[in-house]
C-alpha distance (Angstrom), angle and dihedral (degrees) to the residues before:
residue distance angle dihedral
X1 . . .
X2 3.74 . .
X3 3.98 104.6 .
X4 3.91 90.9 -133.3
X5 3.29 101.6 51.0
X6 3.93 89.3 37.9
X7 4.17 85.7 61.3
X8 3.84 95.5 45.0
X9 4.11 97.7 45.5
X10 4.17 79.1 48.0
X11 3.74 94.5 54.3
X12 4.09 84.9 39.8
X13 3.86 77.0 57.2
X14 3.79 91.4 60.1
X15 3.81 101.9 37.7
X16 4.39 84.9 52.7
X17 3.54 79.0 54.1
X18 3.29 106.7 50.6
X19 3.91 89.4 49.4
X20 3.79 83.6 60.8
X21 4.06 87.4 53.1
X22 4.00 90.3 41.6
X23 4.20 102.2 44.5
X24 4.09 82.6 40.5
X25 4.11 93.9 58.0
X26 4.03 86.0 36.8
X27 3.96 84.0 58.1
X28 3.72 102.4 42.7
X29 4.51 85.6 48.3
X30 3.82 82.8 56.4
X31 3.47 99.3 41.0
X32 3.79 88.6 54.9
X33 3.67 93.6 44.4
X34 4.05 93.1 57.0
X35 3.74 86.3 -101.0
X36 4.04 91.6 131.1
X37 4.06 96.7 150.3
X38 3.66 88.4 50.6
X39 3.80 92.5 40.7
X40 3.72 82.9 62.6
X41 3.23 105.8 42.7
X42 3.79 84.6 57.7
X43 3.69 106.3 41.7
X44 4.44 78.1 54.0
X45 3.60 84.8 51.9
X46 3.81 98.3 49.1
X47 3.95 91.1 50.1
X48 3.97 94.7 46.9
X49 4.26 80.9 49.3
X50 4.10 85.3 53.9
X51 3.83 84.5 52.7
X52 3.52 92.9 55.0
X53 3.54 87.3 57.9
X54 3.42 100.2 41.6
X55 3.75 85.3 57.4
X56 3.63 99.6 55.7
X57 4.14 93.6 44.5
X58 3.59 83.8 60.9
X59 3.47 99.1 42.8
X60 4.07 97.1 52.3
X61 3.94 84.9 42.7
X62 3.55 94.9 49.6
X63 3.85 90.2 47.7
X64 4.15 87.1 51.3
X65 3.70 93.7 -101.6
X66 3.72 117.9 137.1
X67 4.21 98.9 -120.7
X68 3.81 108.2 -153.4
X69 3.91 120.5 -141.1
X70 3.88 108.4 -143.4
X71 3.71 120.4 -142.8
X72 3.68 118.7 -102.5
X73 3.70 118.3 -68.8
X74 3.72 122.4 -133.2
X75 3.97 110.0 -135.5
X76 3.44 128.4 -165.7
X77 3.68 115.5 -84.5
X78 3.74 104.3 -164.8
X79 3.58 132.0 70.4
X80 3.58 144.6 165.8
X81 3.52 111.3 -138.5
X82 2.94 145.9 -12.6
X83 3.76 90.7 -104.4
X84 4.00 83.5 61.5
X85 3.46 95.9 51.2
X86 3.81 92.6 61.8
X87 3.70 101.2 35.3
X88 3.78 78.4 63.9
X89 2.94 100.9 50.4
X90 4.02 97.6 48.7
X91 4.15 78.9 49.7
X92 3.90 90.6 59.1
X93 4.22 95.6 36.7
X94 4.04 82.2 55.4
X95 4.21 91.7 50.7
X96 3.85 89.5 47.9
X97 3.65 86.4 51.3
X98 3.66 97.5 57.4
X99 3.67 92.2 43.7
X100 4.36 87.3 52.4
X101 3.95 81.6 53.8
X102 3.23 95.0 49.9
X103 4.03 90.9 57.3
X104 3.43 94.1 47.4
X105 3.80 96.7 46.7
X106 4.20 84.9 49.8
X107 3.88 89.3 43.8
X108 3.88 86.0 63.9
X109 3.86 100.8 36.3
X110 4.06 77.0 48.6
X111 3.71 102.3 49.4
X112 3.62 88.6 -135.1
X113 4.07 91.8 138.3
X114 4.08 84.5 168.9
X115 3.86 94.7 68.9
X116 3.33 91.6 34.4
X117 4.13 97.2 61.7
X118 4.17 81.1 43.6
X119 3.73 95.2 49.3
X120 4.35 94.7 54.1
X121 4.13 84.3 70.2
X122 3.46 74.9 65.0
X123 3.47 102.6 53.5
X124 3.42 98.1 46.8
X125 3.69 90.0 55.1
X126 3.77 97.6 53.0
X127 4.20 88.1 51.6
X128 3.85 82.9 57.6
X129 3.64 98.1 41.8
X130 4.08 88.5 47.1
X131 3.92 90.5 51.8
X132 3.63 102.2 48.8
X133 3.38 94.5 46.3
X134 4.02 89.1 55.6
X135 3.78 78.9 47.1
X136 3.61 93.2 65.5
X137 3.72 95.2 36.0
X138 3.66 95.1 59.9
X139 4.07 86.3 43.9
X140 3.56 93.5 51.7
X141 4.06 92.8 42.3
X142 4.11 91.9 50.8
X143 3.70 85.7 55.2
X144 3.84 102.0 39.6
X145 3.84 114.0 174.7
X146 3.96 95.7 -23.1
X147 3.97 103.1 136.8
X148 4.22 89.9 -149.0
X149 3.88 88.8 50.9
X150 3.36 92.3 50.7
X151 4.04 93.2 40.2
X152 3.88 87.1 57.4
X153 4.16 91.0 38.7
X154 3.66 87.5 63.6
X155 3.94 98.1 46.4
X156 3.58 78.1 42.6
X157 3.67 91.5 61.5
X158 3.86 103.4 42.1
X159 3.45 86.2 65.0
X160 3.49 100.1 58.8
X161 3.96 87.3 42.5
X162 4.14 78.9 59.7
X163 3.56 96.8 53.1
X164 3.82 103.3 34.0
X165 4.07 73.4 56.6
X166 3.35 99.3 56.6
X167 4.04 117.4 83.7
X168 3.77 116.0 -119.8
């Protein structure tokens, strides 16, 4: 496996993980605020970011890479709103983004076609992630601080935790 690209699909390996770490703390703050839809809609979130992970440890290992497992990542466990919660979160989609872009533009500098063809499940994820969160966002801003918007926001969101956990 090409060394570069081995060392920036291993620090893709740590910034998966610490989206696990982040969408984990985001769900135990709403869990504790009475947020329980959003709580798990987040914990679903930080396990399918694990995955992610998961996938590209195998992938660098099954190419004869060395992947690296970081140590755990200490997230913020404070925030103030909800609101908060997923403008961060839409901040930290964006980063991984630019770091997936970054593969894909060294994948072609690289000649390593292989990665490249593995990295554009990738991609596709990170438009998804991006748009939902935006989703939310404009959810959260049409309903503002209004306690019934934000009652029906959260049964809004366990929901979607229930069908994003549902296998197609």
């Amino acid at each position: 496996m090409n060394e570069k690209i081995e060392k920036l699909l291993n620090d893709q390996i740590e910034k998966e993980y610490s989206s696990s770490q982040l969408y984990l703390s985001m769900a135990s703050w709403s869990e504790n605020q009475g947020f329980n839809g959003t709580a798990s809609f987040l914990y679903a979130h930080s396990d399918e970011e694990r995955e992610h992970m998961l996938k590209l440890v195998k992938f660098i290992n099954e190419r004869g890479g060395k992947a690296v497992i970081p140590a755990i990542y200490k997230p913020d466990v404070s925030f103030d709103s909800m609101e908060s919660i997923f403008k961060s979160l839409l901040h930290h989609e964006v980063l991984v983004t630019e770091s997936i872009n970054n593969i894909v533009d060294a994948c072609l500098t690289e000649k390593d076609y292989t990665t490249h063809n593995f990295i554009q499940w990738y991609v596709s994820e990170q438009l998804e992630e991006e748009a939902l969160a935006r989703n939310i966002l404009d959810k959260l801003n049409m309903i503002g601080t209004d306690k019934g918007g934000l009652y029906l926001f959260d049964r809004d969101m366990l929901s979607s935790s229930v069908s994003a956990a549902t296998p197609n």
